[in-house]
TIBA-510634 format. One record per residue: z, y, x of N, C-alpha, C in turn; residue in three letters; residue number from 1. Coordinates in steps of 0.001 Angstrom, whole numbers, plus 500000, padded with zeros to 6 digits. Atoms other than C-alpha are relative to their C-alpha. Example, Ala and Ser with C-alpha at 12.3 -4.5 7.8 and 13.67 -1.06 7.14 Angstrom:
BEGIN
R  n.c3  n.c2  n.c1  ca.c3  ca.c2  ca.c1  c.c3  c.c2  c.c1  res  n
R  500000  498810  500890  507800  495500  512300  500000  501200  500900  ala  1
R  499940  498810  499180  507140  498940  513670  500730  501090  499230  ser  2
END
This chain:
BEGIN
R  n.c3  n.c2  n.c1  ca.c3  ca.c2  ca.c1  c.c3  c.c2  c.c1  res  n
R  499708  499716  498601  500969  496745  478655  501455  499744  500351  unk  1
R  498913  500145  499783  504432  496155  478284  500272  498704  500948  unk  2
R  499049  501139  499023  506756  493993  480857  501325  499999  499419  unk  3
R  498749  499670  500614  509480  492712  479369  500609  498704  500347  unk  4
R  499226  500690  499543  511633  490836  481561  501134  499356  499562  unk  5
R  497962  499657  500957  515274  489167  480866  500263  500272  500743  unk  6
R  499289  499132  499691  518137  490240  481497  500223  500480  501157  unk  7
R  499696  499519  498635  518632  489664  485185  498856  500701  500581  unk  8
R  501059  499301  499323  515434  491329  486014  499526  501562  499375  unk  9
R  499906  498694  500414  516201  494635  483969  500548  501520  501176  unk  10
R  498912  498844  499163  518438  496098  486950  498431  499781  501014  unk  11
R  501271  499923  499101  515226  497518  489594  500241  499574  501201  unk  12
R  499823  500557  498740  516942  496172  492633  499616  499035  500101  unk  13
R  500229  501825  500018  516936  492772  491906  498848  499643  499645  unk  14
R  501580  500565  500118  513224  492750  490587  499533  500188  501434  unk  15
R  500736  499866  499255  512653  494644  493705  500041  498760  501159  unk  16
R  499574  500864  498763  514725  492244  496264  499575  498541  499613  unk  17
R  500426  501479  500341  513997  488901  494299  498813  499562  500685  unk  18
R  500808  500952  499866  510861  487966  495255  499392  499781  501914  unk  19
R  500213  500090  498323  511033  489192  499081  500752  498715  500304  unk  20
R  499229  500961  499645  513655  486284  499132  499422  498734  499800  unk  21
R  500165  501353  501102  512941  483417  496506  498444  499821  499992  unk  22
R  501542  500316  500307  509333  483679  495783  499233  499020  501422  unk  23
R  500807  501154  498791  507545  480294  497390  498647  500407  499579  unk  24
R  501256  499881  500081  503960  480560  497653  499098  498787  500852  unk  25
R  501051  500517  499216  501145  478790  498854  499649  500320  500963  unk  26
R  500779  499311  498988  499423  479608  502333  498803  500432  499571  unk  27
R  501612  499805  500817  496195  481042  501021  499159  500095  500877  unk  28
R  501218  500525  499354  494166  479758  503704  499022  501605  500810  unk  29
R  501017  498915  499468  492967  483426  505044  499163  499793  501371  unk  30
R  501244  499629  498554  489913  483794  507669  500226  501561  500295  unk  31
R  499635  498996  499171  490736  486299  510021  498502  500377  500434  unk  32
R  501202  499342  499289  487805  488744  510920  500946  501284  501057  unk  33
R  499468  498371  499074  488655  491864  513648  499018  500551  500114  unk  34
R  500687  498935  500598  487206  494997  512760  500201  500973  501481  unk  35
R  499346  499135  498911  486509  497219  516050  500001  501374  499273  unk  36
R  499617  498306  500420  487684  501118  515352  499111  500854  501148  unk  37
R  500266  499030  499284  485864  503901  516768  500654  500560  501157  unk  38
R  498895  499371  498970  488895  504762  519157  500152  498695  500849  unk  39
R  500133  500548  498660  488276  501411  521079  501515  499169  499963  unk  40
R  499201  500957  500226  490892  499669  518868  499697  499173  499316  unk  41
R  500576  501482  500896  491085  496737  516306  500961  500297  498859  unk  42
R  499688  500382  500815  491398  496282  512391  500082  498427  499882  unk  43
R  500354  501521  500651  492279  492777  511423  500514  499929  498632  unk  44
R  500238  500242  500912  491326  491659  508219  499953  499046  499407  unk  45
R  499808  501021  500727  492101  488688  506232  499205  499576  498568  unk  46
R  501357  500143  501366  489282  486995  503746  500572  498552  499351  unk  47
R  500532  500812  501012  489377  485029  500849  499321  499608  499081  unk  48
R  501557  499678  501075  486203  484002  499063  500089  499098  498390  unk  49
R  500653  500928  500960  485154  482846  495917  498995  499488  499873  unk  50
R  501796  500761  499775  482387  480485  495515  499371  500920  498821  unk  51
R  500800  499743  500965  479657  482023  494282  499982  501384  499284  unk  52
R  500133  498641  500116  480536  485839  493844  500308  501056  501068  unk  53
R  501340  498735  499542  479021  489281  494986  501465  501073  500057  unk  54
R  499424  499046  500462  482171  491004  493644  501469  500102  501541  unk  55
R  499196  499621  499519  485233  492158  496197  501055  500630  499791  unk  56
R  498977  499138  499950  488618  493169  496202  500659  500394  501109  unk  57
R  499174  499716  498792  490532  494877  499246  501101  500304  499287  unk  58
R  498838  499639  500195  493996  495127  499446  500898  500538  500918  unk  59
R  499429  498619  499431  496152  497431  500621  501835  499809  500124  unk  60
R  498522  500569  500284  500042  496539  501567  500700  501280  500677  unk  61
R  499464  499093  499977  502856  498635  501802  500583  500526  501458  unk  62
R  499237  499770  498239  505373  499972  504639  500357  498806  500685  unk  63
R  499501  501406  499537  505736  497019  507016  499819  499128  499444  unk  64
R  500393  501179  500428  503773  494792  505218  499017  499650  500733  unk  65
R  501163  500193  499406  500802  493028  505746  499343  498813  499412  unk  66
R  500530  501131  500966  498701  490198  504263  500869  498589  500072  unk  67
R  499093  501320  500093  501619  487552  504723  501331  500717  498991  unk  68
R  499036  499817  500850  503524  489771  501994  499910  499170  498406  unk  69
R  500122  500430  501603  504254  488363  498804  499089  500277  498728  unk  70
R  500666  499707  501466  502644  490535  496300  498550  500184  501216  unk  71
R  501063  500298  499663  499432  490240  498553  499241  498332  499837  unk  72
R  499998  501159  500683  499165  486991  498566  500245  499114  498924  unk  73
R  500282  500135  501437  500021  486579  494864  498786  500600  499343  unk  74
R  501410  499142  500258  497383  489243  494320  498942  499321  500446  unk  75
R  501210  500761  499291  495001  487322  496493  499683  498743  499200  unk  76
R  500384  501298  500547  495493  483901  494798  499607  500118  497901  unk  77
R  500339  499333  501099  495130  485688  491324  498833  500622  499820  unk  78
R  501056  499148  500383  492118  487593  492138  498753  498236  500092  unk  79
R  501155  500870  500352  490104  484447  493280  499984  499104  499227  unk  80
R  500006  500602  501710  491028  482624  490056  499234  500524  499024  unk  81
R  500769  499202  500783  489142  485123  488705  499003  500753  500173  unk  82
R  501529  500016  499540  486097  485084  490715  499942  500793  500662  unk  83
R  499921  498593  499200  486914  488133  493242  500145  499069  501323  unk  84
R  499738  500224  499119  486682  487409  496675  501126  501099  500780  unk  85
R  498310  499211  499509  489998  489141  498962  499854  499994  501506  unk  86
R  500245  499746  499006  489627  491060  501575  501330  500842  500415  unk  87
R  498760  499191  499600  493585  491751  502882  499927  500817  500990  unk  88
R  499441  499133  498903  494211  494785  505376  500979  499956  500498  unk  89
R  499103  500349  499270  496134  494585  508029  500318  501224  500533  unk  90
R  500398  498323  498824  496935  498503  509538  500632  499556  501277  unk  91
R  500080  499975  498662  496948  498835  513218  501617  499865  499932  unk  92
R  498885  500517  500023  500200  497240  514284  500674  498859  498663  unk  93
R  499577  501043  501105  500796  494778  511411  499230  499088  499515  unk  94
R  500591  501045  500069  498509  492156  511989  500977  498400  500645  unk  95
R  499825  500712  498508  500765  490323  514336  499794  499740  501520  unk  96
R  499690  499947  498555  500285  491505  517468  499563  501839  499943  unk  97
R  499896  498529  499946  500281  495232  518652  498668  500611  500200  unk  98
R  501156  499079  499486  497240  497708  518789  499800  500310  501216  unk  99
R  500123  499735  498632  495665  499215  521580  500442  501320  500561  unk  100
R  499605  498457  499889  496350  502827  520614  500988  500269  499705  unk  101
R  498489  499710  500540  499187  505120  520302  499954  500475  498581  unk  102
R  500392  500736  501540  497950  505356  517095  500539  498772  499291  unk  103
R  499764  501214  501233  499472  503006  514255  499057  500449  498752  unk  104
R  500748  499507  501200  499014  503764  510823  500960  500648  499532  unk  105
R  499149  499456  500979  500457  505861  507983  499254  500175  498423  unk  106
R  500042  499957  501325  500259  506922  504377  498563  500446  499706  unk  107
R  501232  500052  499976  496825  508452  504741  499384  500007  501116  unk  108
R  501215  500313  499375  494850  507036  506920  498896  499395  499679  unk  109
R  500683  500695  500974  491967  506982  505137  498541  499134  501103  unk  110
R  501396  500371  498843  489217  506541  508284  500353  498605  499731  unk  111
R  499755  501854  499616  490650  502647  508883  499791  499712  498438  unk  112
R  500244  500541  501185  490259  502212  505098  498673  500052  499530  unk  113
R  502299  499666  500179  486632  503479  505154  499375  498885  501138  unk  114
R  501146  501185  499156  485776  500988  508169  500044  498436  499247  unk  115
R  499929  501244  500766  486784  498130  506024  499573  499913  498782  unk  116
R  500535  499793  501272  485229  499455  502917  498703  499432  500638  unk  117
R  501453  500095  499351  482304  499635  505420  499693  498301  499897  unk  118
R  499879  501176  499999  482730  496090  506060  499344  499237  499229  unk  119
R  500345  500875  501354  482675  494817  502293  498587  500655  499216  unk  120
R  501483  499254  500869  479550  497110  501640  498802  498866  500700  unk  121
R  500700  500561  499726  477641  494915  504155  499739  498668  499729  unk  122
R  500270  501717  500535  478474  491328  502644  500646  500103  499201  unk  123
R  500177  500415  501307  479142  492083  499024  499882  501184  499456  unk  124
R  500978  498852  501089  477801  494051  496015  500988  501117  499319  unk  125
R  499310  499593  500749  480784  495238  494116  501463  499869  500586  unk  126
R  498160  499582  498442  484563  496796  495929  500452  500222  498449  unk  127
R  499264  499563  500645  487211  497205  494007  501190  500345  501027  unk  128
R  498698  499398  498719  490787  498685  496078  501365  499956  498620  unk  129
R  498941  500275  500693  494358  497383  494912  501027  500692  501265  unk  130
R  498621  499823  498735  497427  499257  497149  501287  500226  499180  unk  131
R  498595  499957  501192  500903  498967  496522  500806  500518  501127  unk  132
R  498710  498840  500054  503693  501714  497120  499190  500730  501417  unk  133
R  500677  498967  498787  502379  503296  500933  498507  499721  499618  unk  134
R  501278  500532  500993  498868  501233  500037  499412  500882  498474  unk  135
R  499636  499880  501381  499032  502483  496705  499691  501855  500023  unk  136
R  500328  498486  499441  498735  506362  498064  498967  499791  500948  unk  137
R  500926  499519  499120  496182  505391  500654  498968  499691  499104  unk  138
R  501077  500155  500876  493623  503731  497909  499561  501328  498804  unk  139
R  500318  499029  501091  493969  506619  495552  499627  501293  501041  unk  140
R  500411  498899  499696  493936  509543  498201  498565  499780  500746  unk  141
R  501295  500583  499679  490545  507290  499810  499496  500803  499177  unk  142
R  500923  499673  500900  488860  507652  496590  499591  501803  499582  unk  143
R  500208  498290  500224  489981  511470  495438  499633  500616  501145  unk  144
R  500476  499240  498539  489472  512886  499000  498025  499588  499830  unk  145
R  501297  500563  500232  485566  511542  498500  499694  500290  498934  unk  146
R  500757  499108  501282  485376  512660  495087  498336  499367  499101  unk  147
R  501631  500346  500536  481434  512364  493633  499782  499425  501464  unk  148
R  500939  501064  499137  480636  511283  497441  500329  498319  500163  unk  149
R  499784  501568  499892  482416  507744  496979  498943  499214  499597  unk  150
R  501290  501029  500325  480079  504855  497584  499779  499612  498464  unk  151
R  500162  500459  501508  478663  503758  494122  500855  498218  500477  unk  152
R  500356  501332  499909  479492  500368  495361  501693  499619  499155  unk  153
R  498757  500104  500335  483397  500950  494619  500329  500105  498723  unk  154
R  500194  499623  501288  483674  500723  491211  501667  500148  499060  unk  155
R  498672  500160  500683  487679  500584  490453  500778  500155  501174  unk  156
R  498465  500028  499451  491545  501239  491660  501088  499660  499338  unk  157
R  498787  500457  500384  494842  499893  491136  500620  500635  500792  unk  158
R  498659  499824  498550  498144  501502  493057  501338  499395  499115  unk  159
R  498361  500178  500431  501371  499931  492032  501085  500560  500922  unk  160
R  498900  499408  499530  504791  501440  492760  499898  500892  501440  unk  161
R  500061  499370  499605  503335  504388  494361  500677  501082  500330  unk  162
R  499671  498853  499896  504699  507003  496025  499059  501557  499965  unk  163
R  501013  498883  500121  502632  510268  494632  500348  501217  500950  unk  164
R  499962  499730  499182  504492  512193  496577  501131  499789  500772  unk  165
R  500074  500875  499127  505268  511392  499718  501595  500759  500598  unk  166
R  498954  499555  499835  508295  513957  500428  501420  499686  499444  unk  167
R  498962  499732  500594  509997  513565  497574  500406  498317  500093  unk  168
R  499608  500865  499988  509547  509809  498031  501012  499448  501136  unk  169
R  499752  500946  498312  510533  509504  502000  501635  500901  499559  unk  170
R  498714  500000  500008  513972  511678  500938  500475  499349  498610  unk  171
R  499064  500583  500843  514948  509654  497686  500767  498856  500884  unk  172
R  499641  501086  500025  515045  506486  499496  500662  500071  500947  unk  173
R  498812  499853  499538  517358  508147  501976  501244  500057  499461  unk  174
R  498747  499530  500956  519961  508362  498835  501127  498106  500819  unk  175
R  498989  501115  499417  523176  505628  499733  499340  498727  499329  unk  176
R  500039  500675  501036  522161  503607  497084  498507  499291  500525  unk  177
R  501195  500172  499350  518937  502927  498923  499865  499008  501584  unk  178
R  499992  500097  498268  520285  502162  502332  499678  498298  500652  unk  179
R  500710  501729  499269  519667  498448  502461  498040  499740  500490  unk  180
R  501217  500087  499480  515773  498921  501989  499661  501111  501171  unk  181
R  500615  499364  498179  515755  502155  504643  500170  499510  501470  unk  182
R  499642  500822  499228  517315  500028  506996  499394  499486  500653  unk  183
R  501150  501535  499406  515179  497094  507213  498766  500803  500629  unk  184
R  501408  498948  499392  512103  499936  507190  500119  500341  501244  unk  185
R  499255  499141  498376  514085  501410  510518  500124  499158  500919  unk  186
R  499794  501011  498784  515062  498284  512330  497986  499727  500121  unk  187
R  501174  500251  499318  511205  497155  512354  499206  500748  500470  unk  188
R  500523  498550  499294  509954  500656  512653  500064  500120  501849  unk  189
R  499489  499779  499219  511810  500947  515628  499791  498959  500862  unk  190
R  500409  501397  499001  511035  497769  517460  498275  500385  500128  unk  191
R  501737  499852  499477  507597  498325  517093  499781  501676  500496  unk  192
R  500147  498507  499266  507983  502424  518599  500276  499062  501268  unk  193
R  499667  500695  498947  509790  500044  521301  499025  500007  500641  unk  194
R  501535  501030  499683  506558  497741  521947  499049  501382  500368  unk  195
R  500918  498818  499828  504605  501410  521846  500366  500724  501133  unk  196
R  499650  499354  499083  506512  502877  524490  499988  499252  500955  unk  197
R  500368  500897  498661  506149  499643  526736  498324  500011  500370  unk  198
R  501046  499835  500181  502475  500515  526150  499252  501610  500685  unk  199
R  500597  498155  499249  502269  504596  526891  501645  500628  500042  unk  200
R  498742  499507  499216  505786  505050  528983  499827  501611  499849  unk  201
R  500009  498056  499318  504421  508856  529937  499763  500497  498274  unk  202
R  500176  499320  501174  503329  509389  526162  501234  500345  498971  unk  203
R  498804  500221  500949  506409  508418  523897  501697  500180  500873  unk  204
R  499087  499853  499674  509858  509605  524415  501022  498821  499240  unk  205
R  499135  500690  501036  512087  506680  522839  501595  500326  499583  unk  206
R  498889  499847  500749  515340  508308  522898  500554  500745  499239  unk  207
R  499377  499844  501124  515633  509987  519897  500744  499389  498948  unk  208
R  499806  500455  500793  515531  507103  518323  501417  499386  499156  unk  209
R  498441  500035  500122  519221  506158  519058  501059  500899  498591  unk  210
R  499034  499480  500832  520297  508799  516552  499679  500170  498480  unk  211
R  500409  499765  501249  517833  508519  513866  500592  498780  498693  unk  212
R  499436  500902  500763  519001  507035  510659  499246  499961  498503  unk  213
R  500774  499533  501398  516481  508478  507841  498652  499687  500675  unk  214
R  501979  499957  499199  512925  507525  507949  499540  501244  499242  unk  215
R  500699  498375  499595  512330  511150  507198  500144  500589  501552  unk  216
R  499385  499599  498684  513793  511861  510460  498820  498978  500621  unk  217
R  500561  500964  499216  511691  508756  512019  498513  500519  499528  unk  218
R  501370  498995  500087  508535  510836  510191  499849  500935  500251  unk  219
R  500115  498566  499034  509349  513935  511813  499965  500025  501298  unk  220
R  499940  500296  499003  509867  512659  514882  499110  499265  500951  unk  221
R  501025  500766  499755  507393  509860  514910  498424  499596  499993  unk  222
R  501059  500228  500439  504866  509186  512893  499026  501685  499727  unk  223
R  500437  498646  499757  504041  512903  512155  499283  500353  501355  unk  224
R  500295  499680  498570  503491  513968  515831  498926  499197  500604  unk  225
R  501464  501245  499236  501458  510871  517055  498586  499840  499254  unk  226
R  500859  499776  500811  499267  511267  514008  499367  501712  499890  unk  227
R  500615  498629  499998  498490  514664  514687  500145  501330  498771  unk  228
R  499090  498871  500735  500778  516546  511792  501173  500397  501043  unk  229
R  499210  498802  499158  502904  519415  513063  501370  499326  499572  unk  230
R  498345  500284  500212  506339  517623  511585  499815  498909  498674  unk  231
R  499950  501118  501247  507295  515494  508420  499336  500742  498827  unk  232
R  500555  498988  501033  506045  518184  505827  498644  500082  500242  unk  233
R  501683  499787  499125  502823  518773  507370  499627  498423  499488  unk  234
R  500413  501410  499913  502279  514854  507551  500294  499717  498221  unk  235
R  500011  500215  501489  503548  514675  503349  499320  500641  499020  unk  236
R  500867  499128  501089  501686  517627  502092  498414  499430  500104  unk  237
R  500951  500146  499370  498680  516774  503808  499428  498250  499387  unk  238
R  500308  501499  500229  498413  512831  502572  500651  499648  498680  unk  239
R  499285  500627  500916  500450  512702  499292  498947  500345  498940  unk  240
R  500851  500718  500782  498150  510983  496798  499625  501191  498613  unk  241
R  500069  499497  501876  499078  513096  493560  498758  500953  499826  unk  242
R  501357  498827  500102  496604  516344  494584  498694  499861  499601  unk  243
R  501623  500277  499604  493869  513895  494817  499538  499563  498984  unk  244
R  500102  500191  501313  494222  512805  491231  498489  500165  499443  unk  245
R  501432  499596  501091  491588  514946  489323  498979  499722  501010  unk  246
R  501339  499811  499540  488889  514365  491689  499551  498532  500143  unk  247
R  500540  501234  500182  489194  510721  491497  498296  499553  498972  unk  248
R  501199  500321  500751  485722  509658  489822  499384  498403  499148  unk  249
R  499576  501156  500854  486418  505961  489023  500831  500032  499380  unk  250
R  498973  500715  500649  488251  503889  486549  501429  500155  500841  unk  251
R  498618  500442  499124  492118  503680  488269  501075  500171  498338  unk  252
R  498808  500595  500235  495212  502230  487393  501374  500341  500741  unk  253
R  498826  500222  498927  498776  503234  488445  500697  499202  498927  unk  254
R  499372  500547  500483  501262  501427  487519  501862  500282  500793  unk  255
R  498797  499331  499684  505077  503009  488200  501584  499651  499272  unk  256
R  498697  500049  501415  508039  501332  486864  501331  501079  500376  unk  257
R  499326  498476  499820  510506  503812  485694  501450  499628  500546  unk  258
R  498355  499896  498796  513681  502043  487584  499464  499208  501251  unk  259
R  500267  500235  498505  511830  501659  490656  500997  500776  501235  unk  260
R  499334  499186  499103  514589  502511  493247  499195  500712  501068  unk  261
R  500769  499212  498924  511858  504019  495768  499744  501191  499687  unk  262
R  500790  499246  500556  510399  506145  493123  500987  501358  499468  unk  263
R  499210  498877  500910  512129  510079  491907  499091  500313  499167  unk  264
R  500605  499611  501560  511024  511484  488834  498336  500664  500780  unk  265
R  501392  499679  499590  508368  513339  491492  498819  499278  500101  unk  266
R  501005  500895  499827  506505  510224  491637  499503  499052  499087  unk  267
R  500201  500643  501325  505892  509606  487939  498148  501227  499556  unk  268
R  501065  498702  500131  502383  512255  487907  499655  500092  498602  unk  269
R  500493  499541  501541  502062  512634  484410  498740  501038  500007  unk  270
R  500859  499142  500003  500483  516074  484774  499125  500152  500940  unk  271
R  501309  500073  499249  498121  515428  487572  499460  499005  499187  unk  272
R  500967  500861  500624  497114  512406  485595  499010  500464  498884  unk  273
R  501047  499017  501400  496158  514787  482071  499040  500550  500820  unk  274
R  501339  499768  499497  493656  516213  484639  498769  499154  500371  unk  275
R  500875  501077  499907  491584  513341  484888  500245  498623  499184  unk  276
R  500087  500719  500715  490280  511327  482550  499828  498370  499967  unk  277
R  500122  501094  499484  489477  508354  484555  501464  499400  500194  unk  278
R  498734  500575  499637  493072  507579  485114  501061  499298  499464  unk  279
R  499000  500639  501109  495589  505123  483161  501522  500625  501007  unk  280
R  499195  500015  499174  498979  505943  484065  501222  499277  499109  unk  281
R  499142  501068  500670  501584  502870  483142  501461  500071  500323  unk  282
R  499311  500193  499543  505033  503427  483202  500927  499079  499590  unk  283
R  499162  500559  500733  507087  500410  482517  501161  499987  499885  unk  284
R  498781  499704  500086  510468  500287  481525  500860  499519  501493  unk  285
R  499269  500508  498904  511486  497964  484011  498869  499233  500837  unk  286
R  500551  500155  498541  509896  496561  487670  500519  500063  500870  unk  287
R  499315  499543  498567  511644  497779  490226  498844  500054  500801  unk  288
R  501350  499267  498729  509227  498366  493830  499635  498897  500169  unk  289
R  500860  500604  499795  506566  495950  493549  500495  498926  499730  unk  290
R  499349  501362  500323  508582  493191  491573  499400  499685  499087  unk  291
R  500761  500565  501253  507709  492710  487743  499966  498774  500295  unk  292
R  500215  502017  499479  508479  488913  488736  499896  499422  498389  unk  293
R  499661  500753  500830  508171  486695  486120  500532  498449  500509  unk  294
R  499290  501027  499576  510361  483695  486718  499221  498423  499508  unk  295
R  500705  501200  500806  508578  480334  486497  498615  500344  500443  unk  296
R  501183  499507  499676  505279  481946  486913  499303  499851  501318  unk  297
R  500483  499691  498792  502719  481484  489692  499482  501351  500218  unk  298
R  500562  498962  499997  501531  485045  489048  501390  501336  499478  unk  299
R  499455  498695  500695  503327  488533  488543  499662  500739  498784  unk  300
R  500400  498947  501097  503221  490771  485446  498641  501216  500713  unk  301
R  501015  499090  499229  501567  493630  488016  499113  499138  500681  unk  302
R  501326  500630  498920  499222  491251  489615  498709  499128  498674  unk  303
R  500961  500104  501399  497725  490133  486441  499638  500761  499419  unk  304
R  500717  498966  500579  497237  493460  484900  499027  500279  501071  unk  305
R  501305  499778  499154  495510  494392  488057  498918  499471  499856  unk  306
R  501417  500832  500167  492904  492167  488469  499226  500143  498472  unk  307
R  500438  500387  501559  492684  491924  484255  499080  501784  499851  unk  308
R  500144  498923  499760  491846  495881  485105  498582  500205  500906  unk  309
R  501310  500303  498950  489380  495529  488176  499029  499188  499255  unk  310
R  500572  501065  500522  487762  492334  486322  499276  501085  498591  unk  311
R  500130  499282  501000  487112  495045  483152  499218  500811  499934  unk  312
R  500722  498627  500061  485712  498230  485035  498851  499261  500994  unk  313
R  500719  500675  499027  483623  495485  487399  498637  499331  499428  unk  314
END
């Protein structure tokens, strides 16, 4: 299981920042389906098939991602090499163009992950669920929240560079040392509250936003409230992945490298993991947040165990 990078990819920044930059890829050709929501909005969903199999993977992308991220589309062109068809998620607001509701998404929203499960139950045999770091907490608290009632059809999980929990994760990555990735999270955050308030003027107040500078602050303020938690605590206790551990009932996979700058020691679950036996828990030395690049490589270290994982319990 080991990753064992050189040298320049030992420090976790630079695995993490490398491949948002450098990494070229292919277009992977996705077919766009739109998924209507019960609330009279829209999932869009991004497919890639394999000829000739039954089997499915959904994927699950992080804060401000979306199926034009890197490790999705590495994941994607990796899984159908290996006979999985790829079914990317897009959450409400991060398809490329804005929702209808004041509703977005967050860390658990598991309903929009159940209409797209729904989805892959009606045109194929066998789900598997890959999420990475916000992703990565909504696939695992899906499954444990459901427990023994999860469809048989789902037969596996992956989360890479998860946040287990969700408090201790949203104030590490307020530390200084952090401030380039809260940043970027804040400027697009914040453009898209914009776009939401040109949408429901009488609903959203936008000028707090002027003073916020922590996306804990932008989850107490924001996402909390519109999602129907009482504050940022409420909204982290309530959705952070680790609780949901033992009740998981499939195979899963985390995978957590241990100089992931996102990640504090709270988001290494050791001891929720000894409660369930179904659970691998991988921590590698080095990764950084959703890097594990290998240089040269069309594939990642974490995007090959995955699949080699799904492909195993499938």
């Amino acid at each position: 299981m080991d990753y064992k990078p050189n040298f320049f990819f030992r420090n976790g920044h630079f695995n993490s920042i490398y491949p948002t930059i450098f990494r070229k890829q292919e277009d992977p050709a996705f077919d766009r389906v739109t998924l209507d929501t019960p609330d009279e909005d829209f999932i869009d969903i991004d497919i890639k098939r394999a000829d000739g199999s039954s089997r499915v993977v959904i994927l699950c992308h992080g804060l401000e991602g979306s199926s034009d991220s890197h490790y999705i589309k590495g994941t994607a062109a990796r899984a159908v090499s290996k006979g999985w068809n790829v079914v990317a998620m897009n959450y409400r607001s991060c398809s490329g163009r804005m929702n209808n509701t004041l509703r977005m998404y967050h860390s658990g929203a598991t309903d929009d992950l159940d209409l797209v499960v729904g989805y892959c139950k009606r045109n194929f045999k066998t789900i598997a669920l890959i999420g990475f770091s916000l992703g990565g907490n909504l696939v695992m608290k899906y499954t444990g929240e459901r427990g023994q009632s999860l469809d048989a059809d789902i037969v596996s999980l992956v989360a890479i560079s998860v946040p287990t929990d969700l408090s201790a994760g949203s104030k590490n990555i307020g530390r200084r040392s952090n401030f380039l990735y809260e940043n970027k999270f804040l400027i697009s955050l914040k453009a898209k509250l914009k776009e939401k308030h040109a949408q429901f003027p009488n609903e959203l107040n936008i000028n707090p936003l002027k003073r916020i500078s922590k996306l804990y602050d932008f989850d107490d303020i924001y996402t909390a409230r519109i999602h129907g938690f009482k504050d940022a605590e409420d909204y982290y206790t309530k959705c952070s992945c680790a609780q949901f551990i033992p009740d998981i009932k499939v195979p899963g996979l985390i995978i957590n490298a241990l100089d992931d700058p996102f990640l504090p020691e709270e988001c290494y679950p050791k001891e929720w993991v000894r409660k369930n036996e179904n659970i691998d828990l991988w921590l590698p030395k080095y990764g950084g947040h959703v890097g594990f690049v290998m240089p040269g490589q069309e594939f990642y270290w974490s995007e090959i165990k995955a699949i080699d994982f799904i492909s195993q319990h499938s």
